[in-house]
C-alpha positions as CSV (number, residue, x, y, z in Angstrom):
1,X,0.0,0.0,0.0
2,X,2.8,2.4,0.7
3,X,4.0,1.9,-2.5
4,X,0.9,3.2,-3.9
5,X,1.4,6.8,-2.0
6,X,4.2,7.7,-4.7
7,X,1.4,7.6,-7.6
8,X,0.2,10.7,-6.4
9,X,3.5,12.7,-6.3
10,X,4.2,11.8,-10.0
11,X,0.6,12.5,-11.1
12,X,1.2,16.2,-12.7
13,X,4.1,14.8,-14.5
14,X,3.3,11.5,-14.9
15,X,1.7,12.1,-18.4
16,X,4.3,13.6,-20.0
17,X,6.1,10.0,-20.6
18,X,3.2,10.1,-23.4
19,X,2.0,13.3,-23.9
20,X,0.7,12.1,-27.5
21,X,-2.4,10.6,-25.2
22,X,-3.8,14.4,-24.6
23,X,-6.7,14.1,-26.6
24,X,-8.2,11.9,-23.3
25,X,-7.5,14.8,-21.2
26,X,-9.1,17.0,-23.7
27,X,-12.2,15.4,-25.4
28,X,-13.2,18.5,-27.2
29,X,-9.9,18.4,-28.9
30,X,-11.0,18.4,-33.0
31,X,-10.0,15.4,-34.7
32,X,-6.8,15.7,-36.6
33,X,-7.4,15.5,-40.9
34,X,-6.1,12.2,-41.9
35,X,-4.4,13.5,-45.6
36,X,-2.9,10.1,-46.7
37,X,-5.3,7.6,-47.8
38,X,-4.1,4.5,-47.8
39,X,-2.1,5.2,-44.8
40,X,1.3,3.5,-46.2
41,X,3.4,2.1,-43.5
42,X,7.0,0.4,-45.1
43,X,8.5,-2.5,-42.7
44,X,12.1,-2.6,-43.3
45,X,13.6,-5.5,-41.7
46,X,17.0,-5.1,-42.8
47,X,17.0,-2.3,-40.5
48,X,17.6,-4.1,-37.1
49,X,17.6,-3.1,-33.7
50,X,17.2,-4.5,-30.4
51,X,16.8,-7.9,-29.1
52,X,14.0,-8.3,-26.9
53,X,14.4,-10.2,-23.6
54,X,10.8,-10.0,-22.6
55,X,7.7,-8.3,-21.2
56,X,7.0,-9.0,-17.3
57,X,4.5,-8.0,-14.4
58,X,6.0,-8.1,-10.5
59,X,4.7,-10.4,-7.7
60,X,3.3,-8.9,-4.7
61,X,6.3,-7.8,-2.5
62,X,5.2,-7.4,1.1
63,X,3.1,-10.0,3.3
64,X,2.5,-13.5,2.4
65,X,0.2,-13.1,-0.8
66,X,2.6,-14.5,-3.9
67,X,1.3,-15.6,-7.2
68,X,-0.9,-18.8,-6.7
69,X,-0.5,-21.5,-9.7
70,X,-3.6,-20.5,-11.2
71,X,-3.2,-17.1,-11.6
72,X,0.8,-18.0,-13.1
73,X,-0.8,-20.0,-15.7
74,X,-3.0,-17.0,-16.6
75,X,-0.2,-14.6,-16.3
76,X,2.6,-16.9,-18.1
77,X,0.7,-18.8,-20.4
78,X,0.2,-18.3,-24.5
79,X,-3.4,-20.0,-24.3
80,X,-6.5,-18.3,-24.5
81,X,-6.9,-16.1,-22.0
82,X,-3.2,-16.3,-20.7
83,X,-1.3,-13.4,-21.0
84,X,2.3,-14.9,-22.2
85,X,4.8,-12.6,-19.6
86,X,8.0,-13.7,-19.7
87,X,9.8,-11.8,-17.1
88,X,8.5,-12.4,-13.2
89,X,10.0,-10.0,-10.2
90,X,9.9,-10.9,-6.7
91,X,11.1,-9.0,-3.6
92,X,14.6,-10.6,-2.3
93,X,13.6,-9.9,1.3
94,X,16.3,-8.3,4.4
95,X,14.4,-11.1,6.3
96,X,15.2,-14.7,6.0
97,X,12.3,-16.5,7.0
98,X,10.1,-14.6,4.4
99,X,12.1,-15.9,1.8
100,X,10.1,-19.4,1.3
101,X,6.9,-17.6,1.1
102,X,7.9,-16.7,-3.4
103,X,9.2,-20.4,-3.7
104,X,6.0,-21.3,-5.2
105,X,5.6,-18.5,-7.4
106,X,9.5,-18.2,-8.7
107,X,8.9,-22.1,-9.6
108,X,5.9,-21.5,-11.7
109,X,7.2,-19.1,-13.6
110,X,10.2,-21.4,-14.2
111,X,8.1,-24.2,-15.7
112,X,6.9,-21.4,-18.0
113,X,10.0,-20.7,-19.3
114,X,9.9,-17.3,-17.4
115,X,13.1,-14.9,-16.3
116,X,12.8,-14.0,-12.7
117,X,14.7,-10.9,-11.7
118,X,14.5,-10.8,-7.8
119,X,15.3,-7.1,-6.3
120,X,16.0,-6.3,-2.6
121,X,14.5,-2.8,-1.1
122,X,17.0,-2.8,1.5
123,X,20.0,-5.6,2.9
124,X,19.8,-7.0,6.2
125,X,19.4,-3.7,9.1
126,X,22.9,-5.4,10.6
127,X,24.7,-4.6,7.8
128,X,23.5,-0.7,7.2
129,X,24.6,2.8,9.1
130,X,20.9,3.2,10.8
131,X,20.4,-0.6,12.0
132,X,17.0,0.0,10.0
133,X,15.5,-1.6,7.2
134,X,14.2,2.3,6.2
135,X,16.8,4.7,4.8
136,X,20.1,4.8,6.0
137,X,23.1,3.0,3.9
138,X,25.1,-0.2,3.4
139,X,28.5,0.5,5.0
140,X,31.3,0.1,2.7
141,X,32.9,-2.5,5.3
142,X,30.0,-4.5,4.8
143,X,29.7,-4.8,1.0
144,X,31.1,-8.4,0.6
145,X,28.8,-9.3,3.7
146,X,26.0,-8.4,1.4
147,X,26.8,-10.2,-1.4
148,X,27.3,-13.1,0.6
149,X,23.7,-12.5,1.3
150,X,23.0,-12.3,-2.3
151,X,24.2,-15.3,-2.9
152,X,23.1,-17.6,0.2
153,X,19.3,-16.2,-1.3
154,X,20.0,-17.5,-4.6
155,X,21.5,-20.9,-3.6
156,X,18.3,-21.0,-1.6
157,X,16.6,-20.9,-4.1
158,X,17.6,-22.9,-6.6
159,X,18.1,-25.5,-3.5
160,X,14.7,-25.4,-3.4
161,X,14.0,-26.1,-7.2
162,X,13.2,-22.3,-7.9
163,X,15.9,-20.5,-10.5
164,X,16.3,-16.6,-9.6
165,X,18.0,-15.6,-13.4
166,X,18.7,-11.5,-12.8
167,X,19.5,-10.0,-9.2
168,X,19.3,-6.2,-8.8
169,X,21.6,-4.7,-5.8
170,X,18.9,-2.1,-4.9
171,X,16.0,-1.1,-5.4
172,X,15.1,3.0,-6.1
173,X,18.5,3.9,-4.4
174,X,18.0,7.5,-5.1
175,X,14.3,7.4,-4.0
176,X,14.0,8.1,-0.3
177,X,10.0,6.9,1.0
178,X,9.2,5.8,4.4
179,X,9.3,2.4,4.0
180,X,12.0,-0.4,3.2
181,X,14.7,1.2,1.5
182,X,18.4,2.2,1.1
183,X,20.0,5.1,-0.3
184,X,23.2,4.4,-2.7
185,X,24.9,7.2,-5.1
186,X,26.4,6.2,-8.8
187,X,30.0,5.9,-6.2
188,X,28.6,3.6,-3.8
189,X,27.5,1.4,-6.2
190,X,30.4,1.3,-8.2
191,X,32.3,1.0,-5.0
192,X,30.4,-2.2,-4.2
193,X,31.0,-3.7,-7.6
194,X,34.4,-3.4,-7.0
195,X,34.8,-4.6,-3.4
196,X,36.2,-8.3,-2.8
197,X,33.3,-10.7,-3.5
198,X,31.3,-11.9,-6.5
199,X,27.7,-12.6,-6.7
200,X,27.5,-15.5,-8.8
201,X,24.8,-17.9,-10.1
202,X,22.6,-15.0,-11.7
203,X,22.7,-12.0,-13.7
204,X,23.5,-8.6,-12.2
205,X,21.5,-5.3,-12.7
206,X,21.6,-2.0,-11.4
207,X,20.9,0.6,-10.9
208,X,17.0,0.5,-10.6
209,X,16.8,4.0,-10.1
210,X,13.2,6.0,-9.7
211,X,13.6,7.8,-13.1
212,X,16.5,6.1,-15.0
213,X,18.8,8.7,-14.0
214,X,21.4,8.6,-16.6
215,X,24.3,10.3,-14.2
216,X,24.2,7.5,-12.4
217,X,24.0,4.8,-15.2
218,X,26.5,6.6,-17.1
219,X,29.4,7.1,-14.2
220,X,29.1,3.0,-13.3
221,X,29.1,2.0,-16.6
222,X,32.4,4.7,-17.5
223,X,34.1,2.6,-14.3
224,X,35.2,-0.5,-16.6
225,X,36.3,-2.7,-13.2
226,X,32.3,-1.6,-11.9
227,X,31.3,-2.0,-15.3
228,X,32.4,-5.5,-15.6
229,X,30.3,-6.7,-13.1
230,X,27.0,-5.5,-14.4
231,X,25.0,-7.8,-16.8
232,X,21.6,-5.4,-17.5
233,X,21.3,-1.7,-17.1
234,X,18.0,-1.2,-15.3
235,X,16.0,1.8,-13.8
236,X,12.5,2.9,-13.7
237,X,9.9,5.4,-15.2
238,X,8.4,7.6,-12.5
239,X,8.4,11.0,-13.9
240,X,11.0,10.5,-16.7
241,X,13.8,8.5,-17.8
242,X,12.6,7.0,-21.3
243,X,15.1,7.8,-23.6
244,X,18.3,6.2,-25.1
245,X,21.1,4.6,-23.3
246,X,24.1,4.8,-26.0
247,X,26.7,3.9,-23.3
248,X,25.0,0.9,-22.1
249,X,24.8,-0.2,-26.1
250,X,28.4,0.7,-26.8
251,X,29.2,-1.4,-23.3
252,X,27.2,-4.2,-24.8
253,X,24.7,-3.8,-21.7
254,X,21.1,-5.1,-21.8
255,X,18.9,-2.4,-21.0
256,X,15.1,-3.2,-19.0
257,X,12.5,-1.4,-17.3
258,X,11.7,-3.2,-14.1
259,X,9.1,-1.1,-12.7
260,X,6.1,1.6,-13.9
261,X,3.0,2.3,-12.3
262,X,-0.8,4.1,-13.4
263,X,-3.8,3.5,-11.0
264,X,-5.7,6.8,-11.8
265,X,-3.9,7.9,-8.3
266,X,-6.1,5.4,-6.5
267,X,-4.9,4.1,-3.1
268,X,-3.7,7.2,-2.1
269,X,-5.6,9.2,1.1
270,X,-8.7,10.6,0.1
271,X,-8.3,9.3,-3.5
272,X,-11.6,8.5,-5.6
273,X,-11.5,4.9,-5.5
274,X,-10.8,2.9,-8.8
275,X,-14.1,1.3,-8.4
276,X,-15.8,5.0,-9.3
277,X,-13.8,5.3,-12.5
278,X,-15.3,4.6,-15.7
279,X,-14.5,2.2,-18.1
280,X,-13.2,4.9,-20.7
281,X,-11.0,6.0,-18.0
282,X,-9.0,2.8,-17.3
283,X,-8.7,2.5,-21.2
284,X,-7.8,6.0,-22.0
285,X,-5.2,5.2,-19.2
286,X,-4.1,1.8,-20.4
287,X,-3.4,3.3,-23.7
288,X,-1.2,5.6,-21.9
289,X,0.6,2.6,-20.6
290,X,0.7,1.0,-24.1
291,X,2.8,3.9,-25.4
292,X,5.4,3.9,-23.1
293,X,6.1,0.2,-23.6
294,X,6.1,1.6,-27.4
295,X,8.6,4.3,-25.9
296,X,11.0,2.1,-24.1
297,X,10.8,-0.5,-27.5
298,X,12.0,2.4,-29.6
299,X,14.6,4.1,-27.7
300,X,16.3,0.4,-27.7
301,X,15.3,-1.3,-24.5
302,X,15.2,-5.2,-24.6
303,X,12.4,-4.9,-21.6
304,X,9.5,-3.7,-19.8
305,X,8.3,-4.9,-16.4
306,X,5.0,-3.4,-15.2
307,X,4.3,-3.5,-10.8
308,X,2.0,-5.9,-9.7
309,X,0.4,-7.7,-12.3
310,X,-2.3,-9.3,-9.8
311,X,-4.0,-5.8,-8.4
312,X,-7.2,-4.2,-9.4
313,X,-5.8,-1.6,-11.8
314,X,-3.5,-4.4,-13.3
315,X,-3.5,-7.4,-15.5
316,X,-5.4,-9.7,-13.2
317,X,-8.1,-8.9,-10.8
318,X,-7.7,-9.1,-6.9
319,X,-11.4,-9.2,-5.7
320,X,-10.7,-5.3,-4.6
321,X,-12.6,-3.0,-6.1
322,X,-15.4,-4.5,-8.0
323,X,-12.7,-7.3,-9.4
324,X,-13.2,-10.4,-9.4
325,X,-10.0,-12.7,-8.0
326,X,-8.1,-14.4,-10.4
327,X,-9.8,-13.0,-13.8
328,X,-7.8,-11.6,-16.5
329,X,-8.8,-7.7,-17.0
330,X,-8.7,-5.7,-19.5
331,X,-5.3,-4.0,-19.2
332,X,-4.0,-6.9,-19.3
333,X,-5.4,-8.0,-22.4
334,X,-3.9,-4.8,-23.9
335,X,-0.6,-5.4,-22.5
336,X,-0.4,-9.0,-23.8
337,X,-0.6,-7.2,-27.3
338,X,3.1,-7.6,-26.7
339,X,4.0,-9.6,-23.9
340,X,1.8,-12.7,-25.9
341,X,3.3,-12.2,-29.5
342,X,6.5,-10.5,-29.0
343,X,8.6,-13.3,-27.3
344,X,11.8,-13.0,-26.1
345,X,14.4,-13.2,-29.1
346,X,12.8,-11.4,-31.4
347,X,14.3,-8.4,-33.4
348,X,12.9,-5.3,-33.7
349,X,13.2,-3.7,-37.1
350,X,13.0,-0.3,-38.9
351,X,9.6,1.4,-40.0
352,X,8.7,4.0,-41.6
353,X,5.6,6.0,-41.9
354,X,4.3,8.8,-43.4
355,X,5.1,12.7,-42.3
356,X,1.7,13.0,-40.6
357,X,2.0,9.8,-38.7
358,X,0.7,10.0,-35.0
359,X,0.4,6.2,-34.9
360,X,2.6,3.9,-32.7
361,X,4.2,1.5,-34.4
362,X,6.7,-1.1,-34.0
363,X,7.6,-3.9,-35.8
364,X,10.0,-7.1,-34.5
365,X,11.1,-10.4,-36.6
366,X,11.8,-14.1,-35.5
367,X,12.4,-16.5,-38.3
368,X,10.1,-16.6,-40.5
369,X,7.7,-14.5,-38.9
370,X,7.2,-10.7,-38.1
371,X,4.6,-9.1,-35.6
372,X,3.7,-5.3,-35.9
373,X,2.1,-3.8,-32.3
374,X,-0.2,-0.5,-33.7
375,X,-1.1,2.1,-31.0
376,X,-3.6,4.5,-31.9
377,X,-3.9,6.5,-28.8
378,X,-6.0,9.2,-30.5
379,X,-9.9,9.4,-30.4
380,X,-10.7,8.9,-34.0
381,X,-10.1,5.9,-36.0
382,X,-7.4,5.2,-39.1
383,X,-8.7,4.4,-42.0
384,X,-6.8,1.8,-44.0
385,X,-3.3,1.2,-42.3
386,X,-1.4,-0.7,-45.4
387,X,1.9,-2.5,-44.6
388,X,4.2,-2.9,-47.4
389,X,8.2,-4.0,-48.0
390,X,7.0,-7.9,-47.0
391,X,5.9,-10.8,-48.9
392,X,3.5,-12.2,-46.8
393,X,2.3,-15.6,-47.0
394,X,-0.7,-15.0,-44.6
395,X,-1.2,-12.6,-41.9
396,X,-3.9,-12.1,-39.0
397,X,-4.6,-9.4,-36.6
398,X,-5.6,-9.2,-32.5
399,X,-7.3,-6.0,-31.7
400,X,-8.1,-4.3,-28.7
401,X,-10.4,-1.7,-27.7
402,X,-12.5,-0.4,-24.7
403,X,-15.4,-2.7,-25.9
404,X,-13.4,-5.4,-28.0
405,X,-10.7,-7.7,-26.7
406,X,-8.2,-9.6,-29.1
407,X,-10.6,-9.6,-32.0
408,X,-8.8,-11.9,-34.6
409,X,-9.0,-11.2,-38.3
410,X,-7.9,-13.3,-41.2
411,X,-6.2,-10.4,-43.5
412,X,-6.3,-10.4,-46.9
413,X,-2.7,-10.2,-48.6
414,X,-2.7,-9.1,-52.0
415,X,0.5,-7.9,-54.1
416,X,2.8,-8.6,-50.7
417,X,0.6,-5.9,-49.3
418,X,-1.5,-6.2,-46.0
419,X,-4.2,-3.7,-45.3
420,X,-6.2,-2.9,-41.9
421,X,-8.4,-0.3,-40.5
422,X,-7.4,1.1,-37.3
423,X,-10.1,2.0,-34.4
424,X,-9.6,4.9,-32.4
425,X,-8.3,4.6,-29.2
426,X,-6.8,1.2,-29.8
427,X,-3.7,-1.6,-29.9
428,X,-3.6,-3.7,-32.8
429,X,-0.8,-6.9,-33.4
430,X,-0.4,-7.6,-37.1
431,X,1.5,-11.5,-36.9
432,X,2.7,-11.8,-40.7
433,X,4.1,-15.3,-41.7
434,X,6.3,-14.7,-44.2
């Protein structure tokens, strides 16, 4: 619940991640003139970019509620109704003996084929300058003593049959809440990376900070003994931060987004409750979310990992407010346009559009086949989106809207062209076999 509180702090700037999504926050807004009919889109897959490790949700991090087998194979799953994520994060707690209570979950996201990242909020209270699991730091003298505690948690784990694939070192270290935390600057963690001591069996990211503060990526990665030691540049969105990382490219550095929140501010004290919202509201706001995994896909991220994805402004309802526990929702739905069809190992590729374009797109390959994710976040509808520079064999499209969900389409293909109309306020996935 805590964690909710920050929503509200972020929400003037919150929106500016996507400011394209305006016309929701001003419905009298007239509707732009659409001048090029067919709208030609070119997909030039020579033109290749990023490989994509995967879209993820997080577990829940405090108290004994974890992901329960059912609701894993809803969230992990490429059936109908399953969502396909493919990256899972869990809390690696200060406290020991809450360690068992993710077993369960880590392991059924392992026998999906799922990467589980596990962050800590704070190390052990022993080992930090305030004795408290809130605020303070980890004393330098006690840097290898924490990655000794790293690693006892992940040979605990996989001791225990579940596989933790990506450790963070600290959660939000420049973000300084209330609640479990620890405060590290770009020179303390590059100071632990170089202490004596290894954390081994997993990959290493860092720095998870609140906004992807680049200072801080930047000087770890421009320290090559600190740089050595980090696997996957990672940070979060929370007022800023989506943008390119060239150093982490030229460092050969995967780059994800572990964490980004929207709840319509719900949660926090005196807050309308999500319950009152309507349905146009959590879809306008979905689509919101929809662009800045769009965002993070074009300035080269490999992936996107959303906060809880059992809540009742996430993927899967939680019986609060008016959800029902366990049932698929439908921002989830709209997210799984590309956690379901964009798997991990596919390319994303170059595309180009027209000068008046206002549509998302993005395009990835795999083999023989190529998806295209469309966002239309505006509130009037496209008409005939045409995808050229393939030759298709077949192709079919998902679409999602506030009153549709997934609707599949048998396209026509005719002269290696594929052509679709686009609704307003909408995410499309084009899968061309080629």
């Amino acid at each position: 619940m805590k964690r909710l509180l920050k929503s509200l702090i972020f929400s003037l700037i919150i929106f500016s991640i996507c400011s394209s999504c305006n016309t929701y926050d001003n419905p009298v807004t007239p509707p732009v003139v659409v001048k090029t009919n067919p709208f030609k889109v070119t997909l030039n897959p020579q033109t290749a970019y990023q490989t994509v490790s995967g879209f993820g949700g997080a577990n829940r991090m405090w108290g004994t509620q974890s992901l329960k087998p059912a609701e894993a194979t809803k969230a992990f799953g490429l059936g109908e109704n399953e969502l396909g994520l493919s990256i899972f994060r869990v809390r690696l707690s200060s406290n020991k003996s809450e360690w068992p209570i993710i077993i369960e979950a880590v392991k059924e996201a392992n026998k999906n084929g799922v990467k589980v990242l596990a962050s800590p909020w704070s190390p052990p209270a022993t080992l930090k300058s305030n004795n408290s699991d809130v605020r303070g730091y980890l004393l330098p003298e006690n840097y290898k003593a924490f990655k000794d505690y790293i690693n006892e948690f992940l040979a605990y784990m996989t001791q225990n049959g579940a596989k933790i694939d990506v450790v963070s070192i600290q959660n939000e270290p420049d973000w300084k809440p209330t609640y479990e935390s620890c405060d590290y600057t770009a020179d303390d963690f590059i100071n632990f990376l170089k202490a004596p001591g290894q954390i081994v069996g997993a990959k290493v990211a860092a720095p998870e900070s609140l906004n992807f503060n680049q200072s801080m990526t930047n000087a770890i990665l421009s320290d090559d003994a600190a740089a050595k030691n980090v696997d996957i540049v990672a940070g979060h969105i929370y007022g800023g931060g989506l943008a390119p990382f060239p150093l982490a490219v030229q460092k050969n550095k995967e780059v994800w987004m572990t964490e980004f929140l929207l709840n319509l501010n719900t949660g926090n004290a005196g807050a309308a409750a999500w319950s009152t919202y309507s349905e146009t509201a959590k879809w306008a706001e979905s689509i919101k979310m929809l662009v800045s995994v769009h965002d993070a896909m074009i300035n080269n991220w490999n992936a996107y990992i959303w906060w809880y994805l059992q809540r009742y402004y996430s993927f899967i309802g939680d019986g609060e407010q008016n959800t029902i526990n366990g049932e698929v929702q439908k921002r989830g739905y709209g997210f799984s346009h590309f956690s379901k069809f964009v798997r991990p190992g596919f390319v994303r590729f170059g595309v180009d559009v027209p000068s008046n374009n206002y549509l998302k797109i993005t395009a990835y390959k795999k083999d023989n086949q190529t998806v295209v994710v469309i966002i239309n976040p505006e509130l009037f509808a496209v008409k005939t989106v045409q995808l050229n520079g393939l030759t298709p064999k077949s192709a079919t499209s998902y679409q999602t809207t506030e009153t549709a969900t997934l609707t599949k389409t048998t396209l026509a293909v005719s002269n290696n062209v594929v052509e679709l109309d686009i609704p307003a306020a909408s995410v499309t996935t084009i899968i061309i076999n080629n």
